[in-house]
Steps between C-alpha positions, in 0.01 A plus 500: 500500500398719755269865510630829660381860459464815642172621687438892464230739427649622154761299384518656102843660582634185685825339408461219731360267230789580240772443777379199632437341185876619368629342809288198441630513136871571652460119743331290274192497657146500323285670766259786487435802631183687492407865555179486786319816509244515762297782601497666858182427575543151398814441664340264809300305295731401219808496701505099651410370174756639356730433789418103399558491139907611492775364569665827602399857498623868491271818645526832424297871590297475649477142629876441649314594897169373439555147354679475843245369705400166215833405583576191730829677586687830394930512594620707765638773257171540295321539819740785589450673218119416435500362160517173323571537121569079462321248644630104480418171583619359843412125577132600401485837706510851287788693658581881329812636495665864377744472247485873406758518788750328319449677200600778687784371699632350132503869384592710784816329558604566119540874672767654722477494884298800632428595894126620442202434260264702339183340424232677247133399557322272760297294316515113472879458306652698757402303822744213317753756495482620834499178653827383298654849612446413852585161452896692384472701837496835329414720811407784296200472259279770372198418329361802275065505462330774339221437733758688786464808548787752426805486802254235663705218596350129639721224701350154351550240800590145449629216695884548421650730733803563286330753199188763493338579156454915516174535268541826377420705167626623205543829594712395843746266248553822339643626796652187637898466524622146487819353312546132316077442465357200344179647317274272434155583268200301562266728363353494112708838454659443128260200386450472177163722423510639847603909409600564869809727593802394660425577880863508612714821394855426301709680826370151680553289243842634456597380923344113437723196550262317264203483346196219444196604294253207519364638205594289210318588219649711352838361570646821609258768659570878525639403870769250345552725224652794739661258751673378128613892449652555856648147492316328758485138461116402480292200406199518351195214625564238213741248699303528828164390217694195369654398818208485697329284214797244579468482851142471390549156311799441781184436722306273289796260464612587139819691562680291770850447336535786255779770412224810581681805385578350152153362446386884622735622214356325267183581576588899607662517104140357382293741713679797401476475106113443587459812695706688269 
């Protein structure tokens, strides 16, 4: 038997340990999986002990940077996009790894082909997202802060030399004129409890490709809700939750030679009744 969990500040709204322990449940296995609050403050003193006493462990906000530098070694795309959210055992060195990138390439690719992207906030969940958009060599990618100021527009520089990101805000999307968009929102617009309005307008909505709300509790915010009304295929952030969780266990060895979307089925079916 063998102990995973999760480190993060507040962890009372986590799924992590119900997944993992479905999966577990779903393979036969009898391992744990333990929810590992630690405070900020605390972080670099409790951090290598806890780092010795699992197996296998996931990070979330607002450790996936800082946990970083306890790390032996941390995979080229993590480094990229400057976050570890799973960290694994590698012939006795820690290595970290992202897997919320392949959440999101699992989901994105459930949507039609689009020539630009439309990215809503800047915060951590969208540097995963920006990096996998580059990664598809979309050479036009806008990503929207309310921290920019009105027809203020920023080119973000990176080593690829085939796409920009344009940071821009809300009020220059409004005025923007683009054709098959991938919209993508990785901000906590249309959480559950969260009572903020939809910051893109319905004549936008109305021109997408596709939309991905990250968001996945509820299962269909406001956003999905129009894209629903003007017939926009969308996806909300409940596949991109369960299949990182695999690639998760993929990492610590437990999920070598399994069929992954019917075990995320199976689990997805679970999830859904419990969020409902």
């Amino acid at each position: 038997m063998s102990r995973y969990g999760l480190i993060g500040q507040k962890l009372d709204y986590s799924f992590s340990k119900w997944i993992h322990e479905s999966i577990f449940h779903e393979i036969n296995r009898q391992d744990t999986y333990d929810l590992i609050e630690i405070q900020p403050e605390q972080f670099s003193k409790e951090i290598e002990n806890v780092l010795t006493r699992y197996e296998g462990l996931n990070v979330t906000m607002p450790y996936k940077a800082l946990i970083m530098p306890f790390l032996d070694e941390v995979d080229e795309r993590a480094k990229a996009i400057g976050a570890v959210n799973t960290v694994v055992r590698e012939n006795g060195k820690l290595v970290g790894y992202n897997t919320d990138y392949d959440g999101i390439d699992y989901t994105i690719r459930q949507l039609p082909k689009y020539k630009t992207a439309i990215v809503l906030g800047t915060g951590g969940a969208s540097k995963a997202v920006i990096k996998y958009l580059r990664d598809q060599e979309i050479s036009l990618i806008y990503q929207v802060s309310r921290n920019i100021k009105s027809g203020e527009m920023i080119e973000k520089t990176s080593a690829e030399s085939y796409n920009k990101v344009q940071l821009i805000s809300y009020e220059t999307l409004g005025r923007l004129n683009f054709e098959k968009a991938l919209l993508v929102n990785c901000t906590p617009v249309g959480m559950l409890h969260i009572p903020t309005p939809l910051s893109v307008q319905d004549d936008l909505i109305e021109k997408l490709a596709g939309v991905f709300d990250l968001v996945y509790n509820p299962l269909e915010t406001l956003l999905l809700q129009k894209s629903k009304q003007f017939e926009i295929p969308c996806r909300n952030g409940i596949d991109m939750l369960i299949y990182q969780a695999m690639m998760a266990e993929k990492h610590w060895g437990n999920l070598q030679k399994y069929n992954y979307n019917k075990l995320l089925v199976a689990i997805k079916e679970q999830i859904m009744i419990k969020i409902k």
